[in-house]
Structure formats: C-alpha cells, structure tokens
N, C-alpha and C positions, 0 to 999 in steps of 0.2 A: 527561529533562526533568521528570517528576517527581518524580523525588527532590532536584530542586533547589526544584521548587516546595513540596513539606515544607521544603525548611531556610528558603528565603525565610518562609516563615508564620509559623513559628516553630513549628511543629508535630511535631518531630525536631530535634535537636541534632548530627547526625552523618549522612551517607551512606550508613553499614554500617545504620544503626539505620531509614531513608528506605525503604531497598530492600529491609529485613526485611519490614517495614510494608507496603510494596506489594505484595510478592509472595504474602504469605498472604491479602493480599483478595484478589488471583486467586484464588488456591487453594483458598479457600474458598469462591466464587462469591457475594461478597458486590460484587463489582463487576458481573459481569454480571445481578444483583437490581437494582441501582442504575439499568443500564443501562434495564432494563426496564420500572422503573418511572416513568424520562423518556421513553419511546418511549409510555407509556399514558398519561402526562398531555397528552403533544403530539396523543393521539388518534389516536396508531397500537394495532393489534390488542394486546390482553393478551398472545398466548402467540406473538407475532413471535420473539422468541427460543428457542425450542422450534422454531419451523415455520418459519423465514427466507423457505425455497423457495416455501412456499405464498402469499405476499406481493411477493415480488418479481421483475418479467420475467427470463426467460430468454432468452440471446444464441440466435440462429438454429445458430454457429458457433462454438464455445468449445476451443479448441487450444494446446496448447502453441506457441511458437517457439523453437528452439536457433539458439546462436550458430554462427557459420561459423567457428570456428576454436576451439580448446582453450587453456583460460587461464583466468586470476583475471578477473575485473569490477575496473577498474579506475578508471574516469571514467564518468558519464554524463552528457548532454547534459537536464536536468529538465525545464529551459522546450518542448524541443522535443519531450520526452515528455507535458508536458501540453499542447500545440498538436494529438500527436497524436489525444488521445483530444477533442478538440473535430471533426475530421475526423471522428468516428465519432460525432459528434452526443451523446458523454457531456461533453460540457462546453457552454459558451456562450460569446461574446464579448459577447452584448446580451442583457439582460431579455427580450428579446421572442422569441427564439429558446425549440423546445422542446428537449428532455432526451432520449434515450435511455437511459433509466435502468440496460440491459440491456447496453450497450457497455462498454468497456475492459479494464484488466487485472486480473489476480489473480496471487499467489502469486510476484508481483516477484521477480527478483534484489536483490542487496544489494551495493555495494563492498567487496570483499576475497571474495568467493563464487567457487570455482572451480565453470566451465562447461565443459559439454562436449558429448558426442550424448546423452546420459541427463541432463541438469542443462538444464533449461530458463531460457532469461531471465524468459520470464513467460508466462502464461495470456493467448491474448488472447481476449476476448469479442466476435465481430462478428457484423454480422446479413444478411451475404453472406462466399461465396468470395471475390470479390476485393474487399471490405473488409477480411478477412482478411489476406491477402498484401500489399495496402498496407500495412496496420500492420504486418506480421511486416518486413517489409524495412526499413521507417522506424525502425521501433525495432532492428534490425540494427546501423542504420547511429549510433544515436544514443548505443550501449553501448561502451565501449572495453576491449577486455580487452588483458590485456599476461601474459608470459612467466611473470614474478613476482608473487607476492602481494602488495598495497600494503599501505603502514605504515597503522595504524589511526586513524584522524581523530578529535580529540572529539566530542562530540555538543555540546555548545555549546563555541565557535570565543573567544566574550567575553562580557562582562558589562558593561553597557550600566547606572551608577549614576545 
C-alpha cells in the first residue's frame, strides 16, 4: 500500500524504485525516528520506543493458540475477529465504553501461513483463564485452514478513479 501511495504522489515513477525507497527507511530506522517523533508531539513519552513495555498494560494472560488441525490458513472470518477482541474489552461499539488497552492479539497468522502444533494462529492477550479460552476457541473457529496452500491474493483487489 505504500508503494502505491509513492506512485500515486508522484514521488517514484516505478514499483521496483517505491519498494527500494521504503525498505531502506526501515533499514535505516528513519521511519521508526519519524515514528517517534509523532508519539512526542502527541505528548506520549520521548523514549516510548526504546521502552514500549514500560508504557503500556500488560495482559494478565498472554498465550499462544494453535489450530486444531495441520494446514495452510486459508480464509479468515475479520469482522468476527474484530467482534472478538471487543468481547475482550480491546475494542468498543460506543464512545462511552472503556478500552482494555492490554487485550488482544499479537503476532497474527497471515493467509497462505502453514499451521501446525509449533506455528501458532496468534498470541492472545487476555486478562483471565477463561477470557482466554473464549478467544482461543472463537478465533479457532473463525480461521479456516485447508489441505493446500492458497493462491496469493493482491493487496489491492482495485483502484477506485
């Protein structure tokens, strides 16, 4: 996404030339400086990105879940994976609801990612055992793996003129 948003800009002429671009501000940690310099003008801490941990709650409960069977990731259900983590109080449906800033997942599967007992779907973050096991089962049920590795999808589907 963006390296389409370089070509849209006008800021690269080419894809190959987009992704060069990008990848050495990672590499050179001029994007997470960037970062950091929006987290201290929004008036979060100077050295948030050095110390994350020292800043932000920790889950009671932080686990992997594996799937129940061996396979690629195939399909996932998104809407029902973000329904789930409002069950865990990390999301809202109303402004007036608080946050759990400490809930949900980490370290996601991805479609076409073979699972198995060692390849977990994802970290879940909860702040009880059986918060926990809710989401492990919910998100179970919400992953679909299959036999075969699926064909690879674009990352943008169209372009909307």
């Amino acid at each position: 996404l963006c390296t389409e948003l370089l070509l849209i800009s006008g800021l690269e002429n080419s894809l190959d030339k987009a992704k060069t671009k990008l990848q050495k501000i990672l590499d050179n940690g001029l994007a997470l400086e960037k970062f950091a310099a929006m987290v201290t003008a929004l008036g979060g801490p100077a050295d948030f990105c050095e110390h994350p941990a020292h800043y932000l709650p920790q889950a009671a409960v932080i686990r992997p879940v594996f799937a129940k069977t061996t396979g690629y990731i195939s399909a996932m259900d998104t809407r029902g994976i973000g329904l789930s983590i409002i069950e865990m109080k990390g999301g809202r449906t109303t402004p007036q609801q608080s946050l759990d800033y400490a809930t949900g997942y980490s370290n996601f599967c991805q479609i076409g990612d073979f699972v198995d007992a060692r390849t977990p779907l994802a970290v879940i973050h909860a702040q009880t055992e059986e918060q926990f096991a809710h989401a492990a089962a919910t998100l179970q049920s919400l992953i679909t793996i299959s036999e075969t590795k699926p064909a690879p999808l674009p990352c943008i589907i169209r372009k909307i003129d």
